[in-house]
PDB file of N, CA, C and O in Angstrom:
ATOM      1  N   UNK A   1     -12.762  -6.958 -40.726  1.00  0.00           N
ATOM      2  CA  UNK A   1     -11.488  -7.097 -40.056  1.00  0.00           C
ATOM      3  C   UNK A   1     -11.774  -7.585 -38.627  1.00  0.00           C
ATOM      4  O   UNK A   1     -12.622  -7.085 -37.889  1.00  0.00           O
ATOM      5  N   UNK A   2     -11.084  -8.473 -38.362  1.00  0.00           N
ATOM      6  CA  UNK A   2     -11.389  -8.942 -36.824  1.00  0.00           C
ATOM      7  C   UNK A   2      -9.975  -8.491 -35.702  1.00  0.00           C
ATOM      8  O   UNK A   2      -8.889  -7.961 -35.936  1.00  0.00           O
ATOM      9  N   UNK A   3     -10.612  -8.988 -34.452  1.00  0.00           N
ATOM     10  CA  UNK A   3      -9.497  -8.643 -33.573  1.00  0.00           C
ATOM     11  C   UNK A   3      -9.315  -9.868 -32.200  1.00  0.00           C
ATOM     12  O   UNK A   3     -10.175 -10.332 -31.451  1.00  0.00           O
ATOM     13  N   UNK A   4      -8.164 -10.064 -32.261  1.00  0.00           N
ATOM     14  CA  UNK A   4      -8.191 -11.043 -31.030  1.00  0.00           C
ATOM     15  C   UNK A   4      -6.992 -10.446 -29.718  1.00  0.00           C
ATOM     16  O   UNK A   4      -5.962  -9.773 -29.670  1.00  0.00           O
ATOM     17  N   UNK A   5      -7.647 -10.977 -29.043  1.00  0.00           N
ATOM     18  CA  UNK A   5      -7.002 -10.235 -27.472  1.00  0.00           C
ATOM     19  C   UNK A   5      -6.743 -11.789 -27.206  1.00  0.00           C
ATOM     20  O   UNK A   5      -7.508 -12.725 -27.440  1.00  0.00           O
ATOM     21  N   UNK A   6      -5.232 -11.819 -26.556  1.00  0.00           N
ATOM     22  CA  UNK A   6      -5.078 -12.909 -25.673  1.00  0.00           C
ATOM     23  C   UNK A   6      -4.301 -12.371 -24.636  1.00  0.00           C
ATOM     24  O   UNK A   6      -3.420 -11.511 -24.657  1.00  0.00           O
ATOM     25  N   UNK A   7      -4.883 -13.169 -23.537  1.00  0.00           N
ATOM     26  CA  UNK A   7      -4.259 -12.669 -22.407  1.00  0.00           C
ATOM     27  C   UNK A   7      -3.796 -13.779 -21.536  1.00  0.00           C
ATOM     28  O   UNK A   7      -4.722 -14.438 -21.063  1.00  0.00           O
ATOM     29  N   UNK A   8      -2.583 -14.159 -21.201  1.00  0.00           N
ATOM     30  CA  UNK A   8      -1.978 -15.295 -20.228  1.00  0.00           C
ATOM     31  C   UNK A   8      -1.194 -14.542 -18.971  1.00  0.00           C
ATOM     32  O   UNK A   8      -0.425 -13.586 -18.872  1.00  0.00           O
ATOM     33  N   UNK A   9      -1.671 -15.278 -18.270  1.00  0.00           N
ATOM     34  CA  UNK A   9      -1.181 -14.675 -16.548  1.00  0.00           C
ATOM     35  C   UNK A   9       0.121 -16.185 -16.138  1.00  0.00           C
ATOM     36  O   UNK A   9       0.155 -17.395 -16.361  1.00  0.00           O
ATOM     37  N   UNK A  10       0.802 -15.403 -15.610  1.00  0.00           N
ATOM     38  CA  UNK A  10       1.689 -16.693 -14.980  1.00  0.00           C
ATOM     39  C   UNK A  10       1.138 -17.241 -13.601  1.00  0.00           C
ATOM     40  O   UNK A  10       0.213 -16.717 -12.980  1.00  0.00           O
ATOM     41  N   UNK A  11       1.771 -18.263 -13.248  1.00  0.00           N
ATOM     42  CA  UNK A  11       0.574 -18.950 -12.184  1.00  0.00           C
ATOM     43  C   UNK A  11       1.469 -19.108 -11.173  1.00  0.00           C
ATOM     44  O   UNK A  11       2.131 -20.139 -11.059  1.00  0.00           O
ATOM     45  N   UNK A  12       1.569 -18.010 -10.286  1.00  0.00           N
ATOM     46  CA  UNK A  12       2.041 -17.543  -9.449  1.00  0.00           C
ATOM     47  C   UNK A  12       1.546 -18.652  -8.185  1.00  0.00           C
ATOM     48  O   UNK A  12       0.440 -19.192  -8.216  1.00  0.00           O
ATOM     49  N   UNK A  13       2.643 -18.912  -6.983  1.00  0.00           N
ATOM     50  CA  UNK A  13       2.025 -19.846  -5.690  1.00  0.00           C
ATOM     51  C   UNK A  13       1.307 -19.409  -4.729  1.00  0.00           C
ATOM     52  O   UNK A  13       1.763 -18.344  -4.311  1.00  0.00           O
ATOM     53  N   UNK A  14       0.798 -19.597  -4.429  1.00  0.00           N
ATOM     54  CA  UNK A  14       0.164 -18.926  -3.163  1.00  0.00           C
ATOM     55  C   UNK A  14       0.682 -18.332  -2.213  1.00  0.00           C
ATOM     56  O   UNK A  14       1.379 -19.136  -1.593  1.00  0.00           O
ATOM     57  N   UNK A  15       0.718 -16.972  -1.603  1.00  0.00           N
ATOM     58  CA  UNK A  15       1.463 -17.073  -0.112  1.00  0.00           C
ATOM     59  C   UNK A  15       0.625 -17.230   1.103  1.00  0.00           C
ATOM     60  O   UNK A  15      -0.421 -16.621   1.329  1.00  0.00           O
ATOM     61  N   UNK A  16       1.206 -18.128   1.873  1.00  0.00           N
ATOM     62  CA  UNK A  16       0.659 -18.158   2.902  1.00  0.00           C
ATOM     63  C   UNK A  16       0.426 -17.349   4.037  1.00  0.00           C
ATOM     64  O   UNK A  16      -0.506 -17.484   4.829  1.00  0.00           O
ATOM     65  N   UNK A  17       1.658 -16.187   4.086  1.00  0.00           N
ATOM     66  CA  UNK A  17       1.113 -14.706   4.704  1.00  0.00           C
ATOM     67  C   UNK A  17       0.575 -13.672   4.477  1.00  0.00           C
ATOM     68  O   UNK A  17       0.270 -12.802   5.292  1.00  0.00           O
ATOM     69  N   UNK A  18       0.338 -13.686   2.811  1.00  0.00           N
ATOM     70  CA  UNK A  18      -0.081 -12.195   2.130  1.00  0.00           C
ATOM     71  C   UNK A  18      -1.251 -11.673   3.273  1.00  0.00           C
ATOM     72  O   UNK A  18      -1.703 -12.377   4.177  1.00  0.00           O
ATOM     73  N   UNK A  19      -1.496 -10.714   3.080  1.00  0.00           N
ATOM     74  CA  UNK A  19      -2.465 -10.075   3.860  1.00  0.00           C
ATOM     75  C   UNK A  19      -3.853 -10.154   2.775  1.00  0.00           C
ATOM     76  O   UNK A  19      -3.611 -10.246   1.572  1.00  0.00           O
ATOM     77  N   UNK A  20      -5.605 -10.106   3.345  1.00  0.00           N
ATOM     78  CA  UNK A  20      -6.374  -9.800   2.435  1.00  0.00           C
ATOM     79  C   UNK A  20      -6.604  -8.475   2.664  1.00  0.00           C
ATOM     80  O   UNK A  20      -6.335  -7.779   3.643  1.00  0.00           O
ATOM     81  N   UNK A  21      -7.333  -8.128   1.252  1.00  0.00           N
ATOM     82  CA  UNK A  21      -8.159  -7.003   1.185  1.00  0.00           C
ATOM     83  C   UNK A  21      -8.649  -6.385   2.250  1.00  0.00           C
ATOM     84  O   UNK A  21      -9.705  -6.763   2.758  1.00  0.00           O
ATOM     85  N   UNK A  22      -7.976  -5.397   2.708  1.00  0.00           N
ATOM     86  CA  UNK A  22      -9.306  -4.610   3.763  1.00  0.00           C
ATOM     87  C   UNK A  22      -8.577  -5.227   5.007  1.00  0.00           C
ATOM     88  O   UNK A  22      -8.853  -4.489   5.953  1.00  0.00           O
ATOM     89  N   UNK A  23      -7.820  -6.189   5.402  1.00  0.00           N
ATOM     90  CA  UNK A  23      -7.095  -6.260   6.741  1.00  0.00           C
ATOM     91  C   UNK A  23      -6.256  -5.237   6.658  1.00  0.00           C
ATOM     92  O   UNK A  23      -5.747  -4.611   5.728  1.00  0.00           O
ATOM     93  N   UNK A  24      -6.192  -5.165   8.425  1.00  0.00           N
ATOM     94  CA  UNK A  24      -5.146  -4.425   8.998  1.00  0.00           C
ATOM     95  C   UNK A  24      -3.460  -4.756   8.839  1.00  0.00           C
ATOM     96  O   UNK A  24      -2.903  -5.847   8.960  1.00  0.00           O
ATOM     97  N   UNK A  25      -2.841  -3.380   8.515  1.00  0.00           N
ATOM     98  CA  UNK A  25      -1.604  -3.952   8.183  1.00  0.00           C
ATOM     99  C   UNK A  25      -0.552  -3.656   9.751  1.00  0.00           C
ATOM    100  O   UNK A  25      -0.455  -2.693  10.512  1.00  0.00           O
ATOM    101  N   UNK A  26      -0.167  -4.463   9.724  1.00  0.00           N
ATOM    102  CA  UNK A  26       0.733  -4.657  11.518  1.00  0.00           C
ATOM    103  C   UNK A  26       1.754  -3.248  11.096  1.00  0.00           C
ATOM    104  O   UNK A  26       1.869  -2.459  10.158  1.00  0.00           O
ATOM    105  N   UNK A  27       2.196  -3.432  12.034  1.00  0.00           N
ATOM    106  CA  UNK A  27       3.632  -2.035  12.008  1.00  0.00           C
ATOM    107  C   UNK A  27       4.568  -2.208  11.699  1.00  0.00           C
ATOM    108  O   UNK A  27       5.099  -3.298  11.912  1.00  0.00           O
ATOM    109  N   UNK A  28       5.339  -0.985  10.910  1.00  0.00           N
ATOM    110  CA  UNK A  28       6.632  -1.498  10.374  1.00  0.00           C
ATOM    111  C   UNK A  28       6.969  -0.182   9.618  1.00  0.00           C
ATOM    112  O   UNK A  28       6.207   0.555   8.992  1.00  0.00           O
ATOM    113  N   UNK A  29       8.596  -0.053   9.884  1.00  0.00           N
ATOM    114  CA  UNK A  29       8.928   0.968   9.940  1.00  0.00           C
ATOM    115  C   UNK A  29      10.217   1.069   8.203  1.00  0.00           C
ATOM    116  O   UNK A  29      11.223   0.362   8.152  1.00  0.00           O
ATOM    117  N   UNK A  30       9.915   1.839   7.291  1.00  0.00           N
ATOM    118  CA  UNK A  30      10.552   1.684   5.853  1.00  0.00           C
ATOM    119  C   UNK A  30      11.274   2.852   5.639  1.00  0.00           C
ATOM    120  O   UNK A  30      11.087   3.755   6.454  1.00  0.00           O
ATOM    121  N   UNK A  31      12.019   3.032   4.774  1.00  0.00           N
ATOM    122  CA  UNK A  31      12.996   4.318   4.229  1.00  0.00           C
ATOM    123  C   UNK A  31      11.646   4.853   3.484  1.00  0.00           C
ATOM    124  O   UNK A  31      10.731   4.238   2.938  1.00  0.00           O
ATOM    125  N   UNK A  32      11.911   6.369   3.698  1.00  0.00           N
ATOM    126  CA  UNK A  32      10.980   7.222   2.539  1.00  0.00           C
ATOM    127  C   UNK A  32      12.134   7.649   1.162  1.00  0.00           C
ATOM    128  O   UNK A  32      13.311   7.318   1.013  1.00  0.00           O
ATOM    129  N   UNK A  33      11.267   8.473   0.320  1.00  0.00           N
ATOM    130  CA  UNK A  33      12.008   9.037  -0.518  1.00  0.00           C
ATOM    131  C   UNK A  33      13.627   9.197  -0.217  1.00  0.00           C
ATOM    132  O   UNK A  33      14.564   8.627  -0.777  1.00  0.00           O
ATOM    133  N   UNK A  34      13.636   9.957   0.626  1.00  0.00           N
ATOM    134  CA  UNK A  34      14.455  10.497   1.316  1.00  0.00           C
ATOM    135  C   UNK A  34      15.672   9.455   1.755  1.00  0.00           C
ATOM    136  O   UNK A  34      16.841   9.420   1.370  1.00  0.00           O
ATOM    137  N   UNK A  35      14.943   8.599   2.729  1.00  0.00           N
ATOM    138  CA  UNK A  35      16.170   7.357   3.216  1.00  0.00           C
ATOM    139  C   UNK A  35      15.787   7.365   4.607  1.00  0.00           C
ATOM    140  O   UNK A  35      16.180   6.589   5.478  1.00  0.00           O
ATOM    141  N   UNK A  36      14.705   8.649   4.762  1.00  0.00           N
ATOM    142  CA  UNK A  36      14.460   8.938   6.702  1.00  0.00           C
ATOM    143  C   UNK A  36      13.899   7.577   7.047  1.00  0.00           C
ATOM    144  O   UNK A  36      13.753   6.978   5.982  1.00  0.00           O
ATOM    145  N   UNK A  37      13.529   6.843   8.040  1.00  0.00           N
ATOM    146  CA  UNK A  37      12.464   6.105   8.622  1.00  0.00           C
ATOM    147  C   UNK A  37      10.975   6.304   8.768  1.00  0.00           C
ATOM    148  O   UNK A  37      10.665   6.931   9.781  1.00  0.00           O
ATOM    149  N   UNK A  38      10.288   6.037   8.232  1.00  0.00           N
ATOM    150  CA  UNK A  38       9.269   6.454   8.889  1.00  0.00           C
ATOM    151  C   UNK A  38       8.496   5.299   9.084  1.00  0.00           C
ATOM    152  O   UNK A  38       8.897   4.216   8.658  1.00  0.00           O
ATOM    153  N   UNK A  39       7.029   5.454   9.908  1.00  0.00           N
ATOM    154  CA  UNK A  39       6.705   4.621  10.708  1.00  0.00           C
ATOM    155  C   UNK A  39       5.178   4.744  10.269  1.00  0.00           C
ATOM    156  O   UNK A  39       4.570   5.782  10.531  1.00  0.00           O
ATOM    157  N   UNK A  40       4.455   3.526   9.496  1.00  0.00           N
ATOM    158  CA  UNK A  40       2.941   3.488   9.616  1.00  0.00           C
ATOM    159  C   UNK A  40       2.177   4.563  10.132  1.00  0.00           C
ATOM    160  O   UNK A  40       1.514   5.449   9.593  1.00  0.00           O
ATOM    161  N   UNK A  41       2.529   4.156  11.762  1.00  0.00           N
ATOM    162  CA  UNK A  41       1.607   5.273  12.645  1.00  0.00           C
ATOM    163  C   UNK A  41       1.615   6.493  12.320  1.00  0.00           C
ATOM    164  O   UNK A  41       0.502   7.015  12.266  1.00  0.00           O
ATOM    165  N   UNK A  42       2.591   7.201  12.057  1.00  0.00           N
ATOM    166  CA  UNK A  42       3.196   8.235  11.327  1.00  0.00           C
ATOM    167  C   UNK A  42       2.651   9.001  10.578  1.00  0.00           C
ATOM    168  O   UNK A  42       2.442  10.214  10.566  1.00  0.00           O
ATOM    169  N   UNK A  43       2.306   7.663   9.556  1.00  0.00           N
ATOM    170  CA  UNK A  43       1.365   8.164   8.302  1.00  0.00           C
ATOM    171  C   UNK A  43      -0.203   8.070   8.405  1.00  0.00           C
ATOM    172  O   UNK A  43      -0.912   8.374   7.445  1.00  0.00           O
ATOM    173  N   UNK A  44      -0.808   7.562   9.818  1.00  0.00           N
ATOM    174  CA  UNK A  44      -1.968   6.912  10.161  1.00  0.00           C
ATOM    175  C   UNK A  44      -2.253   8.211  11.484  1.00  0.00           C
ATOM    176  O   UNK A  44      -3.171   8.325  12.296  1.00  0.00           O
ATOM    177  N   UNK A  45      -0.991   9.070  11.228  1.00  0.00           N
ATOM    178  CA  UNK A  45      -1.869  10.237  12.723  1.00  0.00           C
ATOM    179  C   UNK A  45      -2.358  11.103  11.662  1.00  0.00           C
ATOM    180  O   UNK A  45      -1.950  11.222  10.507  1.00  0.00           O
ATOM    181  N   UNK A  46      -3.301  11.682  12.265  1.00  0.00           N
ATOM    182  CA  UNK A  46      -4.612  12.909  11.878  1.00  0.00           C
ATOM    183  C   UNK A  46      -3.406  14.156  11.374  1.00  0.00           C
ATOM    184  O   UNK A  46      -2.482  14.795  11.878  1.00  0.00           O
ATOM    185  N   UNK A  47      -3.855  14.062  10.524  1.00  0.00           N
ATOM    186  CA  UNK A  47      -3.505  15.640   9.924  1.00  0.00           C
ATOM    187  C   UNK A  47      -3.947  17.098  10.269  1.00  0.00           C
ATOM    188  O   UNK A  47      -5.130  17.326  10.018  1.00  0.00           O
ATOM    189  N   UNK A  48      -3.437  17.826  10.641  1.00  0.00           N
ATOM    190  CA  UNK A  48      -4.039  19.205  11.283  1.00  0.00           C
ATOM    191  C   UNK A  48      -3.935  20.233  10.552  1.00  0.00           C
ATOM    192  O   UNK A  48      -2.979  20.982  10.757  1.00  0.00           O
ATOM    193  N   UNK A  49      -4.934  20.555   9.458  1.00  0.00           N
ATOM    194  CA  UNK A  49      -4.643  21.617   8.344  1.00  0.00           C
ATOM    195  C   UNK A  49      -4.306  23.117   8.977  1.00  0.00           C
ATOM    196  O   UNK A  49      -4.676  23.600  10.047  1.00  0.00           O
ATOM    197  N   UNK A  50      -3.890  23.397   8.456  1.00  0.00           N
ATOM    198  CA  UNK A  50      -3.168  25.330   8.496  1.00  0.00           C
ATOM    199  C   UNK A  50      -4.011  26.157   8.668  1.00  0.00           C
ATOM    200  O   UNK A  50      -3.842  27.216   9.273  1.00  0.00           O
ATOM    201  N   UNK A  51      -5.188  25.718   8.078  1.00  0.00           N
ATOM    202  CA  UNK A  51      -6.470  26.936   8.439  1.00  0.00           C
ATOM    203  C   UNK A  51      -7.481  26.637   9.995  1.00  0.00           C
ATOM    204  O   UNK A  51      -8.470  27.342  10.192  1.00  0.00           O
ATOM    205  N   UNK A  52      -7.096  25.580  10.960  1.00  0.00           N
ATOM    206  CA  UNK A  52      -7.232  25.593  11.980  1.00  0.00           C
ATOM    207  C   UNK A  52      -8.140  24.695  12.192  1.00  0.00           C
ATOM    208  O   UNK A  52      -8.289  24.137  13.279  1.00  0.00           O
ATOM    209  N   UNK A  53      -9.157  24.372  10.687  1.00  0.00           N
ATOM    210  CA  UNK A  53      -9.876  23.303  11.318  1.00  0.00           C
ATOM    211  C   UNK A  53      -9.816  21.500  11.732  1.00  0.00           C
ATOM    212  O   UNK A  53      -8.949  20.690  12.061  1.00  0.00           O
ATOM    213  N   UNK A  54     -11.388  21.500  11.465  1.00  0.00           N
ATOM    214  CA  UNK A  54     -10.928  19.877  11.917  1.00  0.00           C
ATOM    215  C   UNK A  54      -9.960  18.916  11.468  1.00  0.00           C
ATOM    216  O   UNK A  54      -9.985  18.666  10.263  1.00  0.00           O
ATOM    217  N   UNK A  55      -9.094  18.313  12.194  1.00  0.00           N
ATOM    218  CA  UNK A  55      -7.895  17.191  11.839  1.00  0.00           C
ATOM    219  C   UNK A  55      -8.644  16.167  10.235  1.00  0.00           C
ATOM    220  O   UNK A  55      -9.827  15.830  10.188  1.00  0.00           O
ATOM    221  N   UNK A  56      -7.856  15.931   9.370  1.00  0.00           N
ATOM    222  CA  UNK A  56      -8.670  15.260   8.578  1.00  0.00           C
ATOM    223  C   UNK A  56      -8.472  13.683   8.736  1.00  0.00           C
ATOM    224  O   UNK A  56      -7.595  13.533   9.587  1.00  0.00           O
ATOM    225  N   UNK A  57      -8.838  12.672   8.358  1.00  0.00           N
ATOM    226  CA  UNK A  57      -8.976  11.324   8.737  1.00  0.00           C
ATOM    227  C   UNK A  57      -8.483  10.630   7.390  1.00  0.00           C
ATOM    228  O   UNK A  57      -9.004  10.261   6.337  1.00  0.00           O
ATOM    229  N   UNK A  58      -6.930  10.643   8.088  1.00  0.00           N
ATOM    230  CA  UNK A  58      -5.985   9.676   7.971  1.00  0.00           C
ATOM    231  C   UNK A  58      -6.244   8.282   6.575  1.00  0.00           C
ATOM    232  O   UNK A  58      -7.332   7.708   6.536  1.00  0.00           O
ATOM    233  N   UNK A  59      -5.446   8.019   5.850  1.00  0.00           N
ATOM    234  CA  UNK A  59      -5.326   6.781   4.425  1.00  0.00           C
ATOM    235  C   UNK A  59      -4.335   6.862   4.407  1.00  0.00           C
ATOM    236  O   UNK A  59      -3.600   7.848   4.455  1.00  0.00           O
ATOM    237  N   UNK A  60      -4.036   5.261   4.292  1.00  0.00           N
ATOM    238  CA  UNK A  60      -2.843   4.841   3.209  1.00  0.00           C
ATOM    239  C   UNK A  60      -3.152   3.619   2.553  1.00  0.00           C
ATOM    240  O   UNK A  60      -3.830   2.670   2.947  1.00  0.00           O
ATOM    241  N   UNK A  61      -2.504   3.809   1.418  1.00  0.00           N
ATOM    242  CA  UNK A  61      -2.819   2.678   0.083  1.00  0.00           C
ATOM    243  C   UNK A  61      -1.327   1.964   0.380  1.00  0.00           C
ATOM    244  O   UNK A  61      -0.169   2.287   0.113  1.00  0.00           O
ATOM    245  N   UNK A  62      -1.786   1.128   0.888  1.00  0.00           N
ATOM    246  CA  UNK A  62      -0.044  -0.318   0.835  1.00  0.00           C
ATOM    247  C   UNK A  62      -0.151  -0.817  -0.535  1.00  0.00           C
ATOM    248  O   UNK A  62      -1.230  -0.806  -1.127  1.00  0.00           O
ATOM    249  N   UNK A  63       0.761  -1.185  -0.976  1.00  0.00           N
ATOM    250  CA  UNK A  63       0.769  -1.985  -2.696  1.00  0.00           C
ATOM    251  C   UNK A  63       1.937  -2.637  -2.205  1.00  0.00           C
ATOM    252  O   UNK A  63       2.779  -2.270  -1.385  1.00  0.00           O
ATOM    253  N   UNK A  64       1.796  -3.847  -2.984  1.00  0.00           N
ATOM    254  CA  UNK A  64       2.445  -5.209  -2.139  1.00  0.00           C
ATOM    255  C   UNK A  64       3.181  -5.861  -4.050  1.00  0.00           C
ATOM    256  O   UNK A  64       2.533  -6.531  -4.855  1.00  0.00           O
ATOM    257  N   UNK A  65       4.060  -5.552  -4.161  1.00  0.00           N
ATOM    258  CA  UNK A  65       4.881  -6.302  -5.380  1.00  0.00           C
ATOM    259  C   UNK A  65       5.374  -7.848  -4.817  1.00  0.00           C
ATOM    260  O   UNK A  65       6.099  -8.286  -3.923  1.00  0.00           O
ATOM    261  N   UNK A  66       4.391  -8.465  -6.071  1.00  0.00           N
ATOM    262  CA  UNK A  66       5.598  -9.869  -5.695  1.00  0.00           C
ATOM    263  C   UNK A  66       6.788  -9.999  -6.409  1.00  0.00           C
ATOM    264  O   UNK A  66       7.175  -9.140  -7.201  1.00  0.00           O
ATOM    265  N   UNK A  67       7.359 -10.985  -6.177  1.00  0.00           N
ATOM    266  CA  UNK A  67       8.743 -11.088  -6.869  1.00  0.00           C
ATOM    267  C   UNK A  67       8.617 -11.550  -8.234  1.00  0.00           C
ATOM    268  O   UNK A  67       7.649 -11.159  -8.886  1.00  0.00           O
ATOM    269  N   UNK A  68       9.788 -12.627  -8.950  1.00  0.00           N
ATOM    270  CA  UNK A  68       9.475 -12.853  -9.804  1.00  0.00           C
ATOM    271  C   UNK A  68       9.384 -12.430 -10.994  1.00  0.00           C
ATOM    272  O   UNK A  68       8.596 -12.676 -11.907  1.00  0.00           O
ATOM    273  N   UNK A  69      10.431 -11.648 -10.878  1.00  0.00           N
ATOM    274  CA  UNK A  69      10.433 -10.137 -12.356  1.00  0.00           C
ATOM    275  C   UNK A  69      11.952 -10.171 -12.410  1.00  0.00           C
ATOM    276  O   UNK A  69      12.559  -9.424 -13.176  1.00  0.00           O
TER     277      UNK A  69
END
């Protein structure tokens, strides 16, 4: 018995502003869950856990949808 996989991607244009991998993302301020504002920096200040110690060091994962759907 055999098996075949095909896989076709649509051929999306280039953008000329996307950001790459691993650059810095500029500032900019979005609705949360909620609808509040919040602000990059926001999510980029040090966290100060409850048990008193050291602040922990700050991530965020941006995910970037293109259009086209």
């Amino acid at each position: 018995m055999g098996f075949l996989s095909l896989r076709v991607e649509a051929q999306l244009p280039q953008s000329k502003n996307a950001p790459a991998v691993g650059q810095k993302a500029p500032e900019f301020v979005l609705p949360d869950s909620e609808g509040k504002p919040t602000r990059l920096l926001q999510l980029l200040a040090p966290a100060m856990p409850a048990d008193g110690q050291a602040p922990r060091a700050p991530w965020v994962l941006l995910v970037f949808y293109r259009g086209y759907w």
